[in-house]
C-alpha positions in Angstrom: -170.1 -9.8 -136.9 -173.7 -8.6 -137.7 -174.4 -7.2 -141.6 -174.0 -3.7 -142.2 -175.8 -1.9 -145.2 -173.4 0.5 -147.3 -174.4 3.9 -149.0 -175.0 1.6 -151.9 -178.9 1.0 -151.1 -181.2 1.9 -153.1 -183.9 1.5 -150.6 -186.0 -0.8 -152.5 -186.8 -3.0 -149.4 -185.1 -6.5 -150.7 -183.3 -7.3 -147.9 -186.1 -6.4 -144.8 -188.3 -8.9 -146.8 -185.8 -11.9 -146.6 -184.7 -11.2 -142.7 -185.5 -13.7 -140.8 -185.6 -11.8 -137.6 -187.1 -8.6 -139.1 -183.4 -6.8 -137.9 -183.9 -4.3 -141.0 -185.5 -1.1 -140.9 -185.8 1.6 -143.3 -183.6 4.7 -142.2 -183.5 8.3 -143.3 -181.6 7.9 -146.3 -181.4 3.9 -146.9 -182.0 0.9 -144.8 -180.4 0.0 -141.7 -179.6 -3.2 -140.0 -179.9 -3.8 -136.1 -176.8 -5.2 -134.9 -178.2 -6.4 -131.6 -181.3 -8.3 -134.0 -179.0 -9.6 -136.8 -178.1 -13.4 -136.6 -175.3 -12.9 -139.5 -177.6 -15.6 -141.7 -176.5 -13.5 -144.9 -180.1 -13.4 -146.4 -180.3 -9.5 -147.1 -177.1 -9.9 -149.0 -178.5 -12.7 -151.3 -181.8 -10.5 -151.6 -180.2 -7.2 -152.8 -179.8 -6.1 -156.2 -177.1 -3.8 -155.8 -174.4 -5.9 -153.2 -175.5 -3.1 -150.4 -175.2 -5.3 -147.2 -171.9 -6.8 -146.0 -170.9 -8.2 -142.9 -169.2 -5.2 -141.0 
């Protein structure tokens, strides 16, 4: 199941720099991961400060 990123974010761009597969993209309000792109390798989570992205 691919990661999700909850209202948590904080938009500082941690995760989008560790993906492998560039999946993330800054949204409107906080980043957002692309299902279809994500390979579930858990790097955003290990990136982010604030424990925003979780497998949905």
């Amino acid at each position: 199941m691919a990661y999700v990123i909850s209202d948590e974010c904080i938009s500082c761009g941690a995760c989008a720099g560790e993906c492998p597969v560039e999946a993330i993209s800054e949204g409107d309000a906080k980043y957002v991961i692309d299902a279809d792109t994500c390979i579930e390798c858990g790097a955003c989570a290990d990136a982010c400060p604030v424990g925003a992205p979780a497998q949905g």
